[in-house]
Biopython code that builds the backbone (N, CA, C, O; Angstrom):
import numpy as np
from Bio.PDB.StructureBuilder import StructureBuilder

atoms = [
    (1, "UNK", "N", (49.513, -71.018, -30.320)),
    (1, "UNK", "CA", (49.505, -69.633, -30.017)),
    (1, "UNK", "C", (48.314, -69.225, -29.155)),
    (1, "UNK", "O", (48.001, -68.066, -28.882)),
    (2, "UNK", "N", (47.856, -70.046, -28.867)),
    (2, "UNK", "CA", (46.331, -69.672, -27.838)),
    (2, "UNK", "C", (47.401, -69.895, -26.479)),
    (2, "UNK", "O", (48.194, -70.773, -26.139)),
    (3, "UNK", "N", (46.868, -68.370, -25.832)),
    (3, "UNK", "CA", (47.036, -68.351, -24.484)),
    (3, "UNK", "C", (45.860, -68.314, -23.380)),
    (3, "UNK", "O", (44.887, -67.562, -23.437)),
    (4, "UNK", "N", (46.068, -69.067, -22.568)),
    (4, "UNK", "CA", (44.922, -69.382, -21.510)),
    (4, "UNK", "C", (45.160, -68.523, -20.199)),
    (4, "UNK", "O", (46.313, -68.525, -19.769)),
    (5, "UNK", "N", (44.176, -67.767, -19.494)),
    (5, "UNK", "CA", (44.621, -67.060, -18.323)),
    (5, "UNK", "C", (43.909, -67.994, -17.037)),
    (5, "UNK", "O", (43.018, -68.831, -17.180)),
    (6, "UNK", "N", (44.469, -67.657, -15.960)),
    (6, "UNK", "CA", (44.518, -68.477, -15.122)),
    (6, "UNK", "C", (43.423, -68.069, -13.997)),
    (6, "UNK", "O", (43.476, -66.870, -13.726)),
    (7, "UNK", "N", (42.352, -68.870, -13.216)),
    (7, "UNK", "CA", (40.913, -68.534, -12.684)),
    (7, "UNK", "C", (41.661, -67.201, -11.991)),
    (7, "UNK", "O", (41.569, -66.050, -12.419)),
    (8, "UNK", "N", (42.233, -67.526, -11.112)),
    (8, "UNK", "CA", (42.770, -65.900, -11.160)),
    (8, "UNK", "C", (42.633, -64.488, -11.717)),
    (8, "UNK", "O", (42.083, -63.462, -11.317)),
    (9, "UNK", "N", (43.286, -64.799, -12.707)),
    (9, "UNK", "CA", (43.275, -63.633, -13.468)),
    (9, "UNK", "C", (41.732, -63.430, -13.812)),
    (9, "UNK", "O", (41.207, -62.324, -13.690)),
    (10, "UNK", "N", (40.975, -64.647, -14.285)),
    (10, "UNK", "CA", (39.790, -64.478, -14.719)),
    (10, "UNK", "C", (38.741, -63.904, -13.489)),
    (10, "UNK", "O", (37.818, -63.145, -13.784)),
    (11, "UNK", "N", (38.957, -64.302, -12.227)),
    (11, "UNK", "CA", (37.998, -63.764, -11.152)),
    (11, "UNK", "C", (38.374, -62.307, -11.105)),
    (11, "UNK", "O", (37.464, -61.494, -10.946)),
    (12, "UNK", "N", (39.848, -61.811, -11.248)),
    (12, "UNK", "CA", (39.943, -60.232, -11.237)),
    (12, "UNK", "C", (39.280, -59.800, -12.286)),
    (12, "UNK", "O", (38.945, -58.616, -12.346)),
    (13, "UNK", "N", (38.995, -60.642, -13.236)),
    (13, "UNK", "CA", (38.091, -59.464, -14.446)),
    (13, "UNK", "C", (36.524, -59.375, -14.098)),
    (13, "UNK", "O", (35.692, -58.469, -14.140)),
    (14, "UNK", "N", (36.506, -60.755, -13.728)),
    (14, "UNK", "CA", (35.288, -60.486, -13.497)),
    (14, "UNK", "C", (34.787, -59.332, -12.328)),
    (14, "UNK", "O", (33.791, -58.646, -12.554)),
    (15, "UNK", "N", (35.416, -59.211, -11.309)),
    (15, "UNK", "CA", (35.299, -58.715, -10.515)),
    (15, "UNK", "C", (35.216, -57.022, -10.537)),
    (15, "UNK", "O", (34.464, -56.189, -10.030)),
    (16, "UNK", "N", (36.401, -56.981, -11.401)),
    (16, "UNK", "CA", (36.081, -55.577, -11.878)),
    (16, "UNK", "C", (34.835, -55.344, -13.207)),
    (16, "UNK", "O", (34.103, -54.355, -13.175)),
    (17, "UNK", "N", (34.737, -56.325, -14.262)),
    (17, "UNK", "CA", (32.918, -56.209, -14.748)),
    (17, "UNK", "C", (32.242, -55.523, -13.858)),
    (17, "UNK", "O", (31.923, -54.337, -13.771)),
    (18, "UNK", "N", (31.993, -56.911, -12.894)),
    (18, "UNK", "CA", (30.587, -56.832, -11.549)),
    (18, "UNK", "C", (30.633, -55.354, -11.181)),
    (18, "UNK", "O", (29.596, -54.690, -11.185)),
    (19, "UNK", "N", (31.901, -54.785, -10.839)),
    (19, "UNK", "CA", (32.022, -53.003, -10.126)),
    (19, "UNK", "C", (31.584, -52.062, -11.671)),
    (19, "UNK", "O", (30.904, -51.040, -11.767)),
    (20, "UNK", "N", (32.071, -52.634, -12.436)),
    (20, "UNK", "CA", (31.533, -51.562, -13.486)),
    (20, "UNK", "C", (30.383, -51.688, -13.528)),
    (20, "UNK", "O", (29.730, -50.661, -13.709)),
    (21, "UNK", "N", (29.713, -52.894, -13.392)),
    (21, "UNK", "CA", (28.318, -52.663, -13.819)),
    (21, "UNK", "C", (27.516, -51.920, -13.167)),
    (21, "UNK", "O", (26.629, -51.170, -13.574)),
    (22, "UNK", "N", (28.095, -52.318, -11.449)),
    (22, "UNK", "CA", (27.355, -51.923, -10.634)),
    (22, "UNK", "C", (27.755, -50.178, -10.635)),
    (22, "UNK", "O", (27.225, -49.401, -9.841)),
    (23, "UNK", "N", (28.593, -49.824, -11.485)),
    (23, "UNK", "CA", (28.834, -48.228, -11.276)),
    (23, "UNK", "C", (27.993, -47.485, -12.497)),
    (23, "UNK", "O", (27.757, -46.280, -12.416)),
    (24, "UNK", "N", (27.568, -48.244, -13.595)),
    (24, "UNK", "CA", (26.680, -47.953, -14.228)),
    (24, "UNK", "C", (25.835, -47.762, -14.287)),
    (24, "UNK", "O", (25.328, -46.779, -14.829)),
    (25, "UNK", "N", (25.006, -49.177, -13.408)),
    (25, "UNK", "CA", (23.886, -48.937, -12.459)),
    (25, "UNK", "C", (23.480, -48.037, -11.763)),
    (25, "UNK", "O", (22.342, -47.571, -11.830)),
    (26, "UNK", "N", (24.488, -47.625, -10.894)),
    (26, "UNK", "CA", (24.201, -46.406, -9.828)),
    (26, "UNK", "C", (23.939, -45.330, -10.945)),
    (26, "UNK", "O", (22.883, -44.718, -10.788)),
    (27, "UNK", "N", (24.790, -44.927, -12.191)),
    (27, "UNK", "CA", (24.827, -43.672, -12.640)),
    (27, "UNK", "C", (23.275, -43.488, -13.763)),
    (27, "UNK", "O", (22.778, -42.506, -14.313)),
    (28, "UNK", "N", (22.889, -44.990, -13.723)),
    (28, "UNK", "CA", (21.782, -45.041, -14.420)),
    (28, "UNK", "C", (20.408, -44.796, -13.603)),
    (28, "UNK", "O", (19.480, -44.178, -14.125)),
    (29, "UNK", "N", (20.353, -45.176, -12.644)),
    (29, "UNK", "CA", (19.645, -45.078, -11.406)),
    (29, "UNK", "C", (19.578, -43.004, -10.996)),
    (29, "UNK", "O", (18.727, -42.229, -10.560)),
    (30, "UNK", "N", (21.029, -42.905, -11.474)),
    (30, "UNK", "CA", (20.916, -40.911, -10.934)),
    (30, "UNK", "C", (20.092, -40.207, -12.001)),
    (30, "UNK", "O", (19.345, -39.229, -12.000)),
    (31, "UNK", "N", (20.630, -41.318, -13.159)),
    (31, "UNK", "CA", (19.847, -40.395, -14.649)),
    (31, "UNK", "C", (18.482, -40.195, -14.358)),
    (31, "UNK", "O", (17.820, -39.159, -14.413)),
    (32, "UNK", "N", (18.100, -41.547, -13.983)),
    (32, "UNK", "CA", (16.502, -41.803, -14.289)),
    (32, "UNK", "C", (16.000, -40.804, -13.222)),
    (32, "UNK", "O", (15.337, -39.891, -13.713)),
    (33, "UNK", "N", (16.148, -40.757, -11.930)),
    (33, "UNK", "CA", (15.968, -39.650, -10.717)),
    (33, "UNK", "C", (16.084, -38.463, -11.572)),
    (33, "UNK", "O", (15.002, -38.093, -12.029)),
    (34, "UNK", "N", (17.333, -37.612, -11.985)),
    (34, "UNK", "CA", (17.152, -36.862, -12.813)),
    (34, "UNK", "C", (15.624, -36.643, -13.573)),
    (34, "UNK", "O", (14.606, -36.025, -13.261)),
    (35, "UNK", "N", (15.997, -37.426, -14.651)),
    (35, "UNK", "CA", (14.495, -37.355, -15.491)),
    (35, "UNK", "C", (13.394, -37.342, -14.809)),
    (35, "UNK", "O", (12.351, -37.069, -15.403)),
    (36, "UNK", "N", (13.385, -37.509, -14.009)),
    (36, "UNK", "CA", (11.899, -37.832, -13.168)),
    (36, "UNK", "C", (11.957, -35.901, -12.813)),
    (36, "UNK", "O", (11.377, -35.026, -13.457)),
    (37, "UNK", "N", (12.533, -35.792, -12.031)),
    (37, "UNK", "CA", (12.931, -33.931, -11.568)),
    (37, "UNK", "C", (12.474, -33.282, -12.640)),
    (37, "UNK", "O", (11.640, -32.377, -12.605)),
    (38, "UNK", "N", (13.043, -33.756, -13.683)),
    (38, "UNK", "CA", (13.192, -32.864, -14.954)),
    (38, "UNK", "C", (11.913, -32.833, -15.589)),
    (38, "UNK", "O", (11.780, -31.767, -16.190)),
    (39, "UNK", "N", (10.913, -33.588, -15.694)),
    (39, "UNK", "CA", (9.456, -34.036, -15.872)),
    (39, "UNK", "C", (9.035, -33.232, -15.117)),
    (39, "UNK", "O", (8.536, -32.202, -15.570)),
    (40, "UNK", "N", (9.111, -33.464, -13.677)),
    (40, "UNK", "CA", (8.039, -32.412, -12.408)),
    (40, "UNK", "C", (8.428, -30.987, -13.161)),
    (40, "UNK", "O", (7.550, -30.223, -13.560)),
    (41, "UNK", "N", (9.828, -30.719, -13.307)),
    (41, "UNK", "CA", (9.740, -29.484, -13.149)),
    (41, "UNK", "C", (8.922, -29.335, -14.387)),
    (41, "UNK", "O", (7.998, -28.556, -14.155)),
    (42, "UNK", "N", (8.905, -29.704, -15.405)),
    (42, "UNK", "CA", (8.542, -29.198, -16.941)),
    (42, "UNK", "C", (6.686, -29.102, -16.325)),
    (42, "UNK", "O", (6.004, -28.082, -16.234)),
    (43, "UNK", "N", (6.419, -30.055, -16.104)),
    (43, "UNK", "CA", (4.724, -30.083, -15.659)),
    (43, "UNK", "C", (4.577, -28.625, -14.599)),
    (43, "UNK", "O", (3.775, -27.718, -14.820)),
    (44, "UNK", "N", (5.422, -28.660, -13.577)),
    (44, "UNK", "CA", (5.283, -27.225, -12.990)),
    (44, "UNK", "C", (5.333, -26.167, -13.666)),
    (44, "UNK", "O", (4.394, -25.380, -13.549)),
    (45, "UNK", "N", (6.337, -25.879, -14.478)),
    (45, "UNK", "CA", (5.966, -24.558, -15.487)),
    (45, "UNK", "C", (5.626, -24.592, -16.369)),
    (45, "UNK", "O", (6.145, -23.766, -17.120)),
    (46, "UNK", "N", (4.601, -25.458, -16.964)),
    (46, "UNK", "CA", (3.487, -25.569, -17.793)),
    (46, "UNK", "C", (2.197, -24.986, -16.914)),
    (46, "UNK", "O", (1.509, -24.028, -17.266)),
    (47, "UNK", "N", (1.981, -25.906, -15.475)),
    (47, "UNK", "CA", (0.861, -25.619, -14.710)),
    (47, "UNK", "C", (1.121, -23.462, -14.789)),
    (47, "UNK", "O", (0.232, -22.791, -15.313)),
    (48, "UNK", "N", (2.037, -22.968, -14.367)),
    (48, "UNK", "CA", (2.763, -21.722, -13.767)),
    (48, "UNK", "C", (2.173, -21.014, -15.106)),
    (48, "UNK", "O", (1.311, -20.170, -14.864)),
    (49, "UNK", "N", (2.431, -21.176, -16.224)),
    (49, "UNK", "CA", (2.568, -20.526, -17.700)),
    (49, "UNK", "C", (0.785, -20.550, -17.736)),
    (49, "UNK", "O", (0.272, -19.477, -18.054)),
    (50, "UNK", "N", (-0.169, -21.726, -17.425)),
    (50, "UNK", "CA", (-1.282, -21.933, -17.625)),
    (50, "UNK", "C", (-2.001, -20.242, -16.642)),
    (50, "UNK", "O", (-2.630, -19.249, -17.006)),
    (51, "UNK", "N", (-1.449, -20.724, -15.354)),
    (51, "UNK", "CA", (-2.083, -19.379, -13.919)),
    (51, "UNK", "C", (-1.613, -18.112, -14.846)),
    (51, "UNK", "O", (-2.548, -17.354, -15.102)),
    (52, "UNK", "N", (-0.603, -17.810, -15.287)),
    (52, "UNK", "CA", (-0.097, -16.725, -15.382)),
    (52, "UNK", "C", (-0.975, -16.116, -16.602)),
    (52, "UNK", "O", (-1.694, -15.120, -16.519)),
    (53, "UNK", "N", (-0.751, -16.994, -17.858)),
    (53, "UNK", "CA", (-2.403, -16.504, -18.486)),
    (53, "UNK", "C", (-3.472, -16.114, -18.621)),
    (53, "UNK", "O", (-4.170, -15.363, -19.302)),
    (54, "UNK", "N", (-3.482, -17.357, -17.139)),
    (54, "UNK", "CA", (-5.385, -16.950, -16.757)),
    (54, "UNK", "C", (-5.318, -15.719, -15.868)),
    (54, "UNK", "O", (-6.275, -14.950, -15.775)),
    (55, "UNK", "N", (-4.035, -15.520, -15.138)),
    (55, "UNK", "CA", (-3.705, -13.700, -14.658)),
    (55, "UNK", "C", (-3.741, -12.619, -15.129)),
    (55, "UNK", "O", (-3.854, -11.540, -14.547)),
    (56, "UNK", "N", (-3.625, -12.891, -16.488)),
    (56, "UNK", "CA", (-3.168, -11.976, -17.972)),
    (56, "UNK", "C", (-4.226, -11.489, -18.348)),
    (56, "UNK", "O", (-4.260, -10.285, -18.605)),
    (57, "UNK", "N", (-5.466, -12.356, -18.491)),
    (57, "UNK", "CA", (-6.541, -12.230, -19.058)),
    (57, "UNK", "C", (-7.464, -11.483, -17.897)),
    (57, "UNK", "O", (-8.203, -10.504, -18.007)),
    (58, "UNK", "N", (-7.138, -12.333, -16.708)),
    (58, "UNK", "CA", (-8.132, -11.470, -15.859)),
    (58, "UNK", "C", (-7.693, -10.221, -15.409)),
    (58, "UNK", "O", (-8.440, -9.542, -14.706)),
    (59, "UNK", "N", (-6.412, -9.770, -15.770)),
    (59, "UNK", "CA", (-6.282, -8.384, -15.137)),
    (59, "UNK", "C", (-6.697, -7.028, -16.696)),
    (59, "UNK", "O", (-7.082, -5.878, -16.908)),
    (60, "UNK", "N", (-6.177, -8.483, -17.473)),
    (60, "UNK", "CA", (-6.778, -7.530, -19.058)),
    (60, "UNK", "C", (-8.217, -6.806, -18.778)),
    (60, "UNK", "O", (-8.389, -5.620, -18.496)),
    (61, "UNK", "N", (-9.256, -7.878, -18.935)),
    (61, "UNK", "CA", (-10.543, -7.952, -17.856)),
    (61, "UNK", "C", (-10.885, -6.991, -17.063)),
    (61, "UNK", "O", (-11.852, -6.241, -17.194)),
    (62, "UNK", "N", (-9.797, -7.003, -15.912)),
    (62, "UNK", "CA", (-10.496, -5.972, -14.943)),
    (62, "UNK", "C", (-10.382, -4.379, -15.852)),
    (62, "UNK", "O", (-11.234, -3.550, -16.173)),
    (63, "UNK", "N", (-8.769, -4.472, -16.068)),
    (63, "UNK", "CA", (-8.437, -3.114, -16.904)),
    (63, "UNK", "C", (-9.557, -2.374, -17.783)),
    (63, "UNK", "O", (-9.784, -1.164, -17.783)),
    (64, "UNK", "N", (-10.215, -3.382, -18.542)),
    (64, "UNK", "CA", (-11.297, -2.998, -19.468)),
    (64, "UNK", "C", (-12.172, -2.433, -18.873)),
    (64, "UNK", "O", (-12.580, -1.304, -19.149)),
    (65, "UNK", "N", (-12.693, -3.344, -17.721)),
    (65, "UNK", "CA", (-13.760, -2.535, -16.745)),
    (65, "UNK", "C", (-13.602, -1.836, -16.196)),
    (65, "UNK", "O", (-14.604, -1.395, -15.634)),
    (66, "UNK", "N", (-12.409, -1.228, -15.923)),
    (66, "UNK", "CA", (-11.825, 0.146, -14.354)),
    (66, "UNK", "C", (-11.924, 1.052, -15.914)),
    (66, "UNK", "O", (-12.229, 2.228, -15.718)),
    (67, "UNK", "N", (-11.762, 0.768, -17.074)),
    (67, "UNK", "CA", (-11.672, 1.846, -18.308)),
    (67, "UNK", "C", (-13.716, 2.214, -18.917)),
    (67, "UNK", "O", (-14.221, 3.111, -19.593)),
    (68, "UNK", "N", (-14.227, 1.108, -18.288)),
    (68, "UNK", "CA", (-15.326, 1.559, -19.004)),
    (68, "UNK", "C", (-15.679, 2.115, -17.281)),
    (68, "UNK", "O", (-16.081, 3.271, -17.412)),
    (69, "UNK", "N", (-15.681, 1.954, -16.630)),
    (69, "UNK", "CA", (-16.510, 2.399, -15.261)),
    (69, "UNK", "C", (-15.704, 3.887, -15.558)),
    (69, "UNK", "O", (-16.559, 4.751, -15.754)),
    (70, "UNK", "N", (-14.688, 4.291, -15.625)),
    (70, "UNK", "CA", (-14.022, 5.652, -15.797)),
    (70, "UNK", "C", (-14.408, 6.605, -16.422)),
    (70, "UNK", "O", (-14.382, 7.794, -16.102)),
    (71, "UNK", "N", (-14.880, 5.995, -17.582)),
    (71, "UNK", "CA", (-16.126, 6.281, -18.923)),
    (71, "UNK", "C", (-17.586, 6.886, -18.198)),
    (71, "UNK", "O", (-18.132, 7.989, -18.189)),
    (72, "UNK", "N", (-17.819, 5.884, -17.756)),
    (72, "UNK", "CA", (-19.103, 6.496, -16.828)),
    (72, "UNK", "C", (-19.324, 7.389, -16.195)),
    (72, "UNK", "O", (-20.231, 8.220, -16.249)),
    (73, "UNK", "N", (-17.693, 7.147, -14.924)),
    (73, "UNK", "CA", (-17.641, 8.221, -13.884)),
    (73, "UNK", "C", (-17.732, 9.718, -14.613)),
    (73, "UNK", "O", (-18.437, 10.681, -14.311)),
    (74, "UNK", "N", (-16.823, 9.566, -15.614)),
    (74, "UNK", "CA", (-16.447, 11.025, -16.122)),
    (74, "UNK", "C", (-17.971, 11.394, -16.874)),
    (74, "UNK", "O", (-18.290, 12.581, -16.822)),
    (75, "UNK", "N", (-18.875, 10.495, -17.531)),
    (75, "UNK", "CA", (-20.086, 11.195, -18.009)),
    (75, "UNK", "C", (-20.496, 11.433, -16.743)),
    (75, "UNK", "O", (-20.713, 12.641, -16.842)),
    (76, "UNK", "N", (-20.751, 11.165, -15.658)),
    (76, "UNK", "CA", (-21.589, 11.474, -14.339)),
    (76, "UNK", "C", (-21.547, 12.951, -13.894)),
    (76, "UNK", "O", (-22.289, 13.881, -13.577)),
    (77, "UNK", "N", (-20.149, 12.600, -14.068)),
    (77, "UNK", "CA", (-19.438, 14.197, -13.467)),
    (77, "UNK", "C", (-19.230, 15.111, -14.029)),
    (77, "UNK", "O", (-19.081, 16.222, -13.521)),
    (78, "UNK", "N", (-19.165, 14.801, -15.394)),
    (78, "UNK", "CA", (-20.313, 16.091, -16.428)),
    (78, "UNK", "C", (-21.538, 16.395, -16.621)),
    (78, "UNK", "O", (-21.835, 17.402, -17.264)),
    (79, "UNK", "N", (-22.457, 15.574, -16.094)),
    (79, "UNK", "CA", (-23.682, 15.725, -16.424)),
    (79, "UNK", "C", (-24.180, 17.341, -15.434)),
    (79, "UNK", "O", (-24.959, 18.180, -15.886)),
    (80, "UNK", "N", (-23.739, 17.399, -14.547)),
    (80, "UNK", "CA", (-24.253, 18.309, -13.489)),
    (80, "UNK", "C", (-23.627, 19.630, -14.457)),
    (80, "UNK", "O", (-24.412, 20.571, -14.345)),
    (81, "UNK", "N", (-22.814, 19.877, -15.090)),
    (81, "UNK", "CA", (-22.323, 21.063, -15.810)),
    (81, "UNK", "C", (-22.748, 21.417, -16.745)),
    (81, "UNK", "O", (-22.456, 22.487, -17.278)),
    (82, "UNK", "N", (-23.729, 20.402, -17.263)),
    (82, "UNK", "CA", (-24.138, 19.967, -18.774)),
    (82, "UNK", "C", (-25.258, 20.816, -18.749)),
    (82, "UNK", "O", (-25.769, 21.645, -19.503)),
    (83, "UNK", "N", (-25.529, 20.219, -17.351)),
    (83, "UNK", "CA", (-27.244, 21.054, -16.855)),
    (83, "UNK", "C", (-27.095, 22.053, -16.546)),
    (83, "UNK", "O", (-27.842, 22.819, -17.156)),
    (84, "UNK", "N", (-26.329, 22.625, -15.701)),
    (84, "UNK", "CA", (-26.241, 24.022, -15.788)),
    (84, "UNK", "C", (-25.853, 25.230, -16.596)),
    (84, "UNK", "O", (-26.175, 26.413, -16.490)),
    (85, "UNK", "N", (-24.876, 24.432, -17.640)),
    (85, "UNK", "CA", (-24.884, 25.848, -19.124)),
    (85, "UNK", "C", (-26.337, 25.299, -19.681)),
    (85, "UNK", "O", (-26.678, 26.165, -20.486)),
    (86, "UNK", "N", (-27.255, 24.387, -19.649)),
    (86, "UNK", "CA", (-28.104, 24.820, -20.277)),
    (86, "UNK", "C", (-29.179, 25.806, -19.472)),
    (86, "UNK", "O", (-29.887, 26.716, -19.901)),
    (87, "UNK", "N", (-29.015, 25.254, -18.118)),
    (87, "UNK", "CA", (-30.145, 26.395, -17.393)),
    (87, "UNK", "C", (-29.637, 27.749, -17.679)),
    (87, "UNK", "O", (-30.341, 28.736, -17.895)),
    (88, "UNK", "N", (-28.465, 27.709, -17.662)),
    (88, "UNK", "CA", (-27.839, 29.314, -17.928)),
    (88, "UNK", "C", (-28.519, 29.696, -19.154)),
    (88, "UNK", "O", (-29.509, 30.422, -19.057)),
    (89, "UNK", "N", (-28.046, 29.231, -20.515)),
    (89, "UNK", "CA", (-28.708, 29.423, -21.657)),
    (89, "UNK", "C", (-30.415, 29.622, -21.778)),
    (89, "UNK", "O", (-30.993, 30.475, -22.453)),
    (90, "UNK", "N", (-30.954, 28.704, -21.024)),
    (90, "UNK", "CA", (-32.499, 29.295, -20.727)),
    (90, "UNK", "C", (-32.635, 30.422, -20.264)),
    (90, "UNK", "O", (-33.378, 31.229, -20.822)),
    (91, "UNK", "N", (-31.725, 30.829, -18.779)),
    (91, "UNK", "CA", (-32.004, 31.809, -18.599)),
    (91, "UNK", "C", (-31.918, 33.313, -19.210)),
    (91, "UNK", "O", (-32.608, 34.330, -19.136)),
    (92, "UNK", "N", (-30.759, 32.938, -19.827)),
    (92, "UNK", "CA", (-30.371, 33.872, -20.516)),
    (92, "UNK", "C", (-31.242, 34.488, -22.323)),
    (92, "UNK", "O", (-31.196, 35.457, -23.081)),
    (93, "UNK", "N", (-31.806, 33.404, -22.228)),
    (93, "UNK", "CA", (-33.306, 33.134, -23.674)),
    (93, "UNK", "C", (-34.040, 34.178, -22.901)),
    (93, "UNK", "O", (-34.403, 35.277, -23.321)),
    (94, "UNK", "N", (-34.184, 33.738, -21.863)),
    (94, "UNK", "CA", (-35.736, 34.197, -20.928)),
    (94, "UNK", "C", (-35.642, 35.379, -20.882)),
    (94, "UNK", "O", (-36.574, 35.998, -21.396)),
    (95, "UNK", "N", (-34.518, 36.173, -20.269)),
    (95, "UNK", "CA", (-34.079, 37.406, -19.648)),
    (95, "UNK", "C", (-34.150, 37.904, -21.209)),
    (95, "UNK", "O", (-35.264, 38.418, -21.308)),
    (96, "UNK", "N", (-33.521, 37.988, -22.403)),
    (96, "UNK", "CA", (-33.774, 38.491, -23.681)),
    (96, "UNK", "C", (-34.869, 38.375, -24.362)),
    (96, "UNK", "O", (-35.095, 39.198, -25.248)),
    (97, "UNK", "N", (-35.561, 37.582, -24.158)),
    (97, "UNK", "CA", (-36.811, 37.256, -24.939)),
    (97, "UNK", "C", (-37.601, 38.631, -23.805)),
    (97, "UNK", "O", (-38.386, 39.366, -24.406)),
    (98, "UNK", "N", (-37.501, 38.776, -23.076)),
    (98, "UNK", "CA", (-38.091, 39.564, -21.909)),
    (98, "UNK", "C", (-37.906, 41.195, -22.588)),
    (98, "UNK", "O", (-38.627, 41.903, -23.290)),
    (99, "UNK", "N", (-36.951, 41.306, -22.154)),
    (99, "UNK", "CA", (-36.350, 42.631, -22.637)),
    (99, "UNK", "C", (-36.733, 43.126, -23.867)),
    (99, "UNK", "O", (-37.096, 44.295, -23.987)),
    (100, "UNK", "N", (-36.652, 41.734, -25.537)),
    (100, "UNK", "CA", (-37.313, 42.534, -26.140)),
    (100, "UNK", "C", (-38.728, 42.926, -25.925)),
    (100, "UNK", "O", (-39.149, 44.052, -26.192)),
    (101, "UNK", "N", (-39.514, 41.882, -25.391)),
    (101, "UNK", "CA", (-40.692, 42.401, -25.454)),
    (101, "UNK", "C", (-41.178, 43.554, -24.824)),
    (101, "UNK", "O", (-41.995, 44.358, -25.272)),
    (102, "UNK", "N", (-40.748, 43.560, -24.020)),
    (102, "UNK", "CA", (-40.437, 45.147, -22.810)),
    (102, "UNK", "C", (-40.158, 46.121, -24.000)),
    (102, "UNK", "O", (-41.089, 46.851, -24.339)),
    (103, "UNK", "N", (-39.450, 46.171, -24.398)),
    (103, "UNK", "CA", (-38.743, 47.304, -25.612)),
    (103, "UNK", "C", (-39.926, 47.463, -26.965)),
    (103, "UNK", "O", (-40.251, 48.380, -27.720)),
    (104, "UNK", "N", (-40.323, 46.063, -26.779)),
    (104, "UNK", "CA", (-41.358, 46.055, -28.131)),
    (104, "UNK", "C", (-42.660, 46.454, -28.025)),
    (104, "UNK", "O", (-43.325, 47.077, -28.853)),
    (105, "UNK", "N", (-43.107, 45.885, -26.501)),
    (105, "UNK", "CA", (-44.225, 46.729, -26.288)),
    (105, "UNK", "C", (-44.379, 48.206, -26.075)),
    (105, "UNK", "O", (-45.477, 48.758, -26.139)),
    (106, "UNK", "N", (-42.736, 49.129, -25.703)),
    (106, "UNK", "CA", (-43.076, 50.480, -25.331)),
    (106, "UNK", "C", (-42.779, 50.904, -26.488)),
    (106, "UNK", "O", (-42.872, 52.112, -26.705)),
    (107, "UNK", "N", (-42.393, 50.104, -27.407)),
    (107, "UNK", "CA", (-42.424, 51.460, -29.235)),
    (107, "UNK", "C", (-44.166, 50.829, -29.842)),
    (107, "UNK", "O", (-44.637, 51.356, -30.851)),
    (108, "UNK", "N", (-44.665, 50.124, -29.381)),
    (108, "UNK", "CA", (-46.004, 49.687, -29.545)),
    (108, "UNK", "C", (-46.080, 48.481, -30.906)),
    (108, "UNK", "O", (-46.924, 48.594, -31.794)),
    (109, "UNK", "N", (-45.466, 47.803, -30.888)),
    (109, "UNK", "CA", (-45.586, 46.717, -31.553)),
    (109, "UNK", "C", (-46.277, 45.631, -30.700)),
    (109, "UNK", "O", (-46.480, 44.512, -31.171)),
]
sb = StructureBuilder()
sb.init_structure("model")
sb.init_model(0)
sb.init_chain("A")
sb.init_seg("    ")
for serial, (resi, resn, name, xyz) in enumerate(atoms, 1):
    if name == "N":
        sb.init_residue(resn, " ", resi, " ")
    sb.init_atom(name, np.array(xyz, "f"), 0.0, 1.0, " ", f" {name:<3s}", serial, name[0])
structure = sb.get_structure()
């Protein structure tokens, strides 16, 4: 009951093996290309995720400082008003402190 195939038949198998392999090959050869892509890209948006952080932080950064310099500006630009209700208030001490005495000296105190 053993059947034998004939070099024939046996070179067509082989022949089609050899093409499979070699079609495996090729598709193994696309994978690995693949993976390689697929690596760059992952390292690129790691590098991208790293900048964008250090963007994050430095605009956090600036924000803080355009908020404290704002802080400043606005005490600056009160200070000149600050000074003048108090000169007002002096003057206005002066001019009363005046008057009574004017008033106090003519009833003779």
């Amino acid at each position: 009951m053993e059947e034998y195939i004939t070099r024939g038949e046996h070179n067509a198998f082989a022949e089609k093996m050899d093409a499979e392999n070699d079609r495996q090959n090729h598709r193994i050869a696309e994978l690995e290309e693949n993976m390689k892509q697929i690596q760059q890209l992952t390292i690129s948006v790691e590098k991208m995720a790293v900048n964008m952080e250090s963007m994050v932080r430095s605009q956090n950064d600036m924000t803080r400082s355009l908020e404290k310099q704002g802080e400043r500006l606005d005490s600056i630009e009160k200070e000149p008003a600050t000074k003048w209700k108090q000169a007002s208030w002096i003057a206005l001490s002066v001019l009363i402190t005046a008057a009574v005495t004017f008033f106090l000296s003519r009833i003779g105190l």
